[in-house]
N, C-alpha and C positions, 0 to 999 in steps of 0.2 A: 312720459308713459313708459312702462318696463312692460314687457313680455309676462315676466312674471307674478307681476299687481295681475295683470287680468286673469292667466291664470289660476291665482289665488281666488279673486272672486267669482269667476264663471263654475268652479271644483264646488263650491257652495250652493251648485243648483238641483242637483239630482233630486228629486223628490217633492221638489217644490212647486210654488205657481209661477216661478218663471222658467220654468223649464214646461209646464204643461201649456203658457203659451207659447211657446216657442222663442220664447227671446237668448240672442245672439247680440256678447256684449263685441264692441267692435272696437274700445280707446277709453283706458281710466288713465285717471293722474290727477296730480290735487286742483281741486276746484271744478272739475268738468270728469264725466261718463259717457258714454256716447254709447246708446247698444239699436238695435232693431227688432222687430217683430213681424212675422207674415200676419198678413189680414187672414188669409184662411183659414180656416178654423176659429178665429175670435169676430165672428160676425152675429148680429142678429140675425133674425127668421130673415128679416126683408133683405137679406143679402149687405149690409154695410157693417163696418168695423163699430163693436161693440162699444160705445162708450167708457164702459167699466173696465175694456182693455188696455184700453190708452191711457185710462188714471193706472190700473197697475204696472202698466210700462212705466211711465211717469215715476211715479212713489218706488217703483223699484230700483231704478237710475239711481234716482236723488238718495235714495237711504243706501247706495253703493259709495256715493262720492262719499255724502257722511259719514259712511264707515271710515275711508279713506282718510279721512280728516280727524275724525276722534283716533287712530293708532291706534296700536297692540296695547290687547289688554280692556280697549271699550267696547263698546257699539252704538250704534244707531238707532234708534226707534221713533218712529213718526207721531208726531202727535196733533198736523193738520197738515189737511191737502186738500187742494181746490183745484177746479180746472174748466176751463170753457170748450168749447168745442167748437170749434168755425165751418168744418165741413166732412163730410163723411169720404170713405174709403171701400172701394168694392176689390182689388187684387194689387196685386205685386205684396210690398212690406212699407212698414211705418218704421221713421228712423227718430229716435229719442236723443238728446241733445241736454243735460241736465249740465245749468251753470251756476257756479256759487252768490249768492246773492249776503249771505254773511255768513261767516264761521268763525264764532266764539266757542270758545271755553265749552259751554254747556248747554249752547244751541247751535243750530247751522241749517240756515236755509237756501234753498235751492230754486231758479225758476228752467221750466224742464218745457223744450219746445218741440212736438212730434210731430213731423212732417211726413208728406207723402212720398212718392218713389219722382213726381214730378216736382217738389221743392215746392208742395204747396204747404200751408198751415194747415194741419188736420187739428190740433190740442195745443192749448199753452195750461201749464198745469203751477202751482206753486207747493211746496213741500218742505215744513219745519221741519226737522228732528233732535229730540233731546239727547243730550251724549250721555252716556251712563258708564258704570264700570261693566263689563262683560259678566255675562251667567257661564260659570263653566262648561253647562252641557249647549251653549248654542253653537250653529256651523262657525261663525266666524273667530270664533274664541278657542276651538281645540288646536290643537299640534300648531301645522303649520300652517293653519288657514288664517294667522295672526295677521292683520295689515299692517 
């Protein structure tokens, strides 16, 4: 892991949904991403952590590492993600743990495990992504936001 991989991908949030869930990447480097999210604010009415929070922690991770793994000049884009969910979450944060499961050429998939602040299984999520050549106007592809 470099200082500067993360970074390069955390500079890529401003404006986005993982910055409006609060996610905080914590360890990129090839084959693994590791970030967090507060439960606060990503809960349903009944007070527990949002389902649909934890797949886009998940899918967010996972299409990090794949960045990482397609290099300057591609990207990532997902093109399926699944997830179960074993138990809910009412405070502290959920920590995201995305591990390479394959990275070819022109796929790379990721299995992505979100635990709770007690080291419980909150999510296990899984997430393909097709590698492509980069769009010039996305974040990851201008200046120096190159992986």
């Amino acid at each position: 892991m470099t200082d500067d991989l993360l970074a390069r991908l955390q500079a890529a949030f401003p404006g986005t949904l993982p910055e409006r869930l609060g996610i905080e990447l914590i360890e990129a480097a090839p084959g693994r991403v590791v970030g967090r999210m507060p439960v606060a604010g990503n809960t349903t009415p009944a007070g527990l952590l949002h389902g649909g929070a934890s797949v886009a922690l998940a899918e967010t991770l996972g299409s990090l590492a794949a960045t990482v793994h397609a290099g300057p000049g591609r990207a990532a884009v997902g093109i399926e993600v699944s997830a179960t969910h074993h138990r809910g979450a009412r405070a502290g944060h959920v920590t995201g743990t995305a591990l390479a499961l394959h990275e070819g050429g022109r796929v790379a998939s990721y299995e992505i495990r979100v635990l709770d602040d007690g080291g419980r299984r909150v999510c296990t999520a899984r997430l393909t992504c097709m590698l492509v050549d980069s769009d010039s106007g996305s974040r990851m592809a201008n200046g120096d936001q190159h992986m």
